[in-house]
N, C-alpha and C positions, 0 to 999 in steps of 0.2 A: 636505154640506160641500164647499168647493171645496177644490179637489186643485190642486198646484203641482208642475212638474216643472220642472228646473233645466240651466242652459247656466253651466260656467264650470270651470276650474282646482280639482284636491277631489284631496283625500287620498290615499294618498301624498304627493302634490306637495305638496311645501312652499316657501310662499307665501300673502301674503296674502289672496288673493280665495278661494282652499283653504279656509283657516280660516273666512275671514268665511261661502260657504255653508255651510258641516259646523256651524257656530253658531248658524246660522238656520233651517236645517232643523231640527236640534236643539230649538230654540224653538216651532216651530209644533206645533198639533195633530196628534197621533200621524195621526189620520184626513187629514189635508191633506196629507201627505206625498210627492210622489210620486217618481218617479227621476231622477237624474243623467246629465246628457248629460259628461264628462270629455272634456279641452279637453288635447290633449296636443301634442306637437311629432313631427312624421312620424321622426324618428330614436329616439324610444322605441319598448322594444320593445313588441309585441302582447299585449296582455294581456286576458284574457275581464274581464267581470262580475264584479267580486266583492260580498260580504256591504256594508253600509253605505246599498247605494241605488246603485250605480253600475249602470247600463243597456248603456250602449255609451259610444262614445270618438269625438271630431270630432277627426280626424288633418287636419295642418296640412295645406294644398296637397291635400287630397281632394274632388275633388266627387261623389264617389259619397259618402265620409262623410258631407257638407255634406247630403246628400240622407237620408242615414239620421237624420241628427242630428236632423231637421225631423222624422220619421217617428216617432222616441221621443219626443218633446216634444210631440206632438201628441195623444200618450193621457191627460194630463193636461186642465184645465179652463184652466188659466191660467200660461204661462211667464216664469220671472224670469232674467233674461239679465246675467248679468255683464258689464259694458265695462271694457273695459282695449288699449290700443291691442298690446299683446306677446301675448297671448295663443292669441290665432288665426292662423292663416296667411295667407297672401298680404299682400300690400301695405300694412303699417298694419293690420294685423288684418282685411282686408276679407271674407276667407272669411265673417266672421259674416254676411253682407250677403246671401250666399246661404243660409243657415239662416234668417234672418229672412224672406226671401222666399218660404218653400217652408210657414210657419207657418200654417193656420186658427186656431189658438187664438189670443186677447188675448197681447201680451207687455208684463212690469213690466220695463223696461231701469233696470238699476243703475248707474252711471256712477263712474267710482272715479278718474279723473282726468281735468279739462275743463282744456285748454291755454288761454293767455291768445294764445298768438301759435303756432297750427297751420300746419303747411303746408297749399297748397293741398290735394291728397290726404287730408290728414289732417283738416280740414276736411269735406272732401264725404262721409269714412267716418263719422263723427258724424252731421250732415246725416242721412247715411242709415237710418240707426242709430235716430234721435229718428221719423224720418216713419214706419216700421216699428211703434211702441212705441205700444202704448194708454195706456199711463202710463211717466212717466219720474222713474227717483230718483234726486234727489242727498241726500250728509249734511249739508251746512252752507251757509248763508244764503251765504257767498260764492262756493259751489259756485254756487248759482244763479243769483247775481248775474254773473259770467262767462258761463255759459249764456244768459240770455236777450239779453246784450251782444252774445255773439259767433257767436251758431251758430240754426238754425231750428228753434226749439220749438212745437209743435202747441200754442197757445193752451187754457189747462188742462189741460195732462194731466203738470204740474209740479208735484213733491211732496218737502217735506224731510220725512226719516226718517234719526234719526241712525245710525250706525255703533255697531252693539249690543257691552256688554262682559259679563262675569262679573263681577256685583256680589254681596259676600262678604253674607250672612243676618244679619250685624250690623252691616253700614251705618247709619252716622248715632245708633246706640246704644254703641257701644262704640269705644274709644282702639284704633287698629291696633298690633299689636308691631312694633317696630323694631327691627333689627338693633343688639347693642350695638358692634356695628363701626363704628358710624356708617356704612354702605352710601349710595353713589352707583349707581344701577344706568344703563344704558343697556341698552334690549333691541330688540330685532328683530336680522329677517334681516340679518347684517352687510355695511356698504358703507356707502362712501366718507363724511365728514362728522363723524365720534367727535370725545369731547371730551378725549382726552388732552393736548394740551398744557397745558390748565386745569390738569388734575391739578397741573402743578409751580410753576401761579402762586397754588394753595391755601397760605395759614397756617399751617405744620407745628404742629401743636397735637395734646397727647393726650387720648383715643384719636387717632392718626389715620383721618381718611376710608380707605377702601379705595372704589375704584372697579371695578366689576364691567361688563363689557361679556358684556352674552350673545344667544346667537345664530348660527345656523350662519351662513356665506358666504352672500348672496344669489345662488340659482343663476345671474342674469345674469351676476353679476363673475364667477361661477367658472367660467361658460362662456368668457369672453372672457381672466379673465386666471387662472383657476387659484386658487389659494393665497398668489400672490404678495400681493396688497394685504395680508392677514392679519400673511402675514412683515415686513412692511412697519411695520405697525404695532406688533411686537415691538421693530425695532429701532429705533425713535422711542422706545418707552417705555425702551429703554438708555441711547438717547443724552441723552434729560433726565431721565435719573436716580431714576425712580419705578418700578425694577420690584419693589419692594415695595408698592408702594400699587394696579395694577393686576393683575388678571385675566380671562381668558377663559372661560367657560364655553359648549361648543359645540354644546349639545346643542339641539336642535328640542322644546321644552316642549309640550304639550296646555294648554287654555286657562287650568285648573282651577291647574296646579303652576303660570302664568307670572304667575296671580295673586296664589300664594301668593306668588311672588318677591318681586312689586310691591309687595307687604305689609307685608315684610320691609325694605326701603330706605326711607332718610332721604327721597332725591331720586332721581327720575326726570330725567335728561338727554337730552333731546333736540337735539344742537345738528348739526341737518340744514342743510345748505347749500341744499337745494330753496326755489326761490321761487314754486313751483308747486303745492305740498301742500294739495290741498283734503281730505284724508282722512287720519287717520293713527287705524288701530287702536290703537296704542302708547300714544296722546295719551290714548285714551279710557278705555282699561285703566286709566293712574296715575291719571286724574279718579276714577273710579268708585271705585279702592282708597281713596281718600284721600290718597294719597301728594302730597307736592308734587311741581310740578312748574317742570326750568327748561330754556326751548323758546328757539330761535331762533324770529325773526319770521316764518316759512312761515304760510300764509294760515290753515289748521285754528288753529292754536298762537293765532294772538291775537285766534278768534272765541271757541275755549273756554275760555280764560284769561281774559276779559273781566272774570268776573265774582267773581276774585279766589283761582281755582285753583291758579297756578305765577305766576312770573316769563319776561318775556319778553327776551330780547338780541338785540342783531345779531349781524349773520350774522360768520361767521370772526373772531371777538373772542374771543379765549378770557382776555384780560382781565375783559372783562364778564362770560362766563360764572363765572370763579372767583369774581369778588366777589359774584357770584348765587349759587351755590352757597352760599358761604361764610354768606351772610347767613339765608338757611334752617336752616346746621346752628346758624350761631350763635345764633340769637335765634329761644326755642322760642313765643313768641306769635306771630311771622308765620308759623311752620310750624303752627302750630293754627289758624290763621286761615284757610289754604289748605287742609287737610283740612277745615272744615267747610263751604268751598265747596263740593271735591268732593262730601260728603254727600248737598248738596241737587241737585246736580247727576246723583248717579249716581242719582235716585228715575225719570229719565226715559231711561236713557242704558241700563240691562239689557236682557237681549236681551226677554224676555218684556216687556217694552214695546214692543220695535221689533218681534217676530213679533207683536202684535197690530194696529199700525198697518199692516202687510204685507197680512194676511189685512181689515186695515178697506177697503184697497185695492186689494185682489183682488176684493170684493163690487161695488165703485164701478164699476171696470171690466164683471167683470159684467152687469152692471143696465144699463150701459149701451149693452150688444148686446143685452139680450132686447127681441124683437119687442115692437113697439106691439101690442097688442090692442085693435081698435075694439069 
């Protein structure tokens, strides 16, 4: 069986690329498993190995790390390399540029955000990134249509694999429960883009909506600016007048409770101001739940929505958004009608569909370094 060992941000750290390998490791064959390179910031403290699969740690601005990084990844058959330009150290994540260099084994590079308009620098770290990579994965069709516009992709070795979620064992057989609160949820690591002004252009109608924002601080904002944005958003929800209809909830969920959550609400809100979101694990959780969903136009949102999952708005409307919202809780045939897209949607979208197309692609690769034999 081939054996994977992994480059990217893992537990503890809370973040998305975190979750998404701990979800995918999780999915593959117990036998194919192998360790964790952990991706941390030179200002964390030292931490040995622990239980989970963690090996060692590629400390930002290290190149003796950079050198060991290569060294653990290299006991495995085949390495899967998370891209994220924040992740790694130096210049636009370039440190990984020395890990990839120092590889004999094949590497799967995961790509989790392709700029439409990079700098140069940022540019030529991709670039580098993709020449490195025996295969390259994006999750959606305009992931790669960006890609092959804008950046040098080694001709075949481009491959979409969606972004795997927790799909509940009675998909598509059974009516999800719904909060009889009528539940608005918004979830992830919180930062900038929430949909509370919506909240007070909603229909005050009973029950009323309750809007749930959950989700710790995204540790970038909370490096840069604290707790402030948070406070911020408390005292917006004073001044328009709905702090009865909003809450916080701040906890960091495991994948299994953030489903149940998802489960649980009318509507999933997404209303992100990114015009750059080729990925959003968020999207794919409410697809997979059933849940509807109502997204601003970022690129993910209206390839998965396409085919009749949520509703889409423009961006910073939170008129649009409320009459979106509104028309899901009011009128329960368009909100059945989007849970049974999700349905068919989440038969392809569980992780154990995407650890299989992983491991189909770790073979691919494979097969195609063993020697010719005349």
């Amino acid at each position: 069986m081939i054996t994977f060992g992994f480059l990217s941000t893992y537990p503890p750290t809370l973040c998305g690329l975190a979750s998404f390998t701990a979800a995918l490791r999780a999915a593959l064959p117990s036998g194919a498993v192998g360790g964790v390179v952990r991706a941390v910031d030179a200002e964390s403290p030292a931490r040995p190995a622990e239980p989970g699969g963690v090996v060692g740690d590629l400390v930002a601005g290290s190149a003796a790390s950079c050198r060991q990084a290569a060294a653990l990844l290299s006991r495995e058959d085949v390495a899967i390399v998370q891209h994220e330009y924040d992740i790694y150290g130096g210049r636009d994540g370039d440190d990984v540029l020395r890990v990839l260099a120092g590889l004999p084994v094949p590497v799967i590079v995961v790509l989790h955000t392709v700029l439409t308009a990079p700098t140069a620098h940022q540019r030529a770290v991709l670039n580098g990134v993709l020449a490195a990579a025996a295969a390259v994965v994006v999750m959606s069709e305009i992931a790669r249509a960006r890609l092959v516009a804008g950046y040098d992709v080694p001709e075949g070795r481009l491959v979409v694999i969606p972004h795997g979620a927790v799909v509940p064992r009675d998909a598509g057989t059974v009516v999800p429960h719904r909060s009889q609160h009528r539940q608005i949820l918004t979830w992830g690591l919180l930062g900038p883009g929430k949909g509370i002004e919506a909240m007070a252009l909603l229909p005050r109608r009973e029950p009323a909506p309750r809007y749930l924002i959950a989700g710790r601080t995204h540790p970038k904002v909370l490096a840069w600016q604290g707790e402030r944005y948070r406070r911020s958003l408390r005292l917006r929800i004073e001044q328009l007048g709905v702090t009865d209809l909003v809450r916080f909830d701040s906890r960091y969920l495991d994948p299994v409770s953030l489903s149940r959550m998802i489960s649980h609400a009318e509507v999933v809100l997404l209303p992100y101001d990114s015009r750059e979101q080729v990925t959003s694990g968020v999207l794919i959780e409410a697809v997979t739940a059933r849940t509807p969903v109502v997204a601003t136009r970022f690129p993910h949102a209206v390839e998965l929505l396409s085919d009749g999952a949520g509703l889409l708005v423009n961006h910073q409307d939170p008129a649009a958004i409320a009459a979106a919202v509104h028309t899901v809780l009011a009128d329960r045939a368009v909100a059945d009608a989007m849970a049974a897209a999700g349905g068919i949607a989440a038969r392809r979208l569980g992780w154990a569909s995407v650890a299989k197309q992983y491991c189909g692609l770790a073979a691919e690769v494979m097969a195609a370094r063993a020697p010719v034999v005349a």
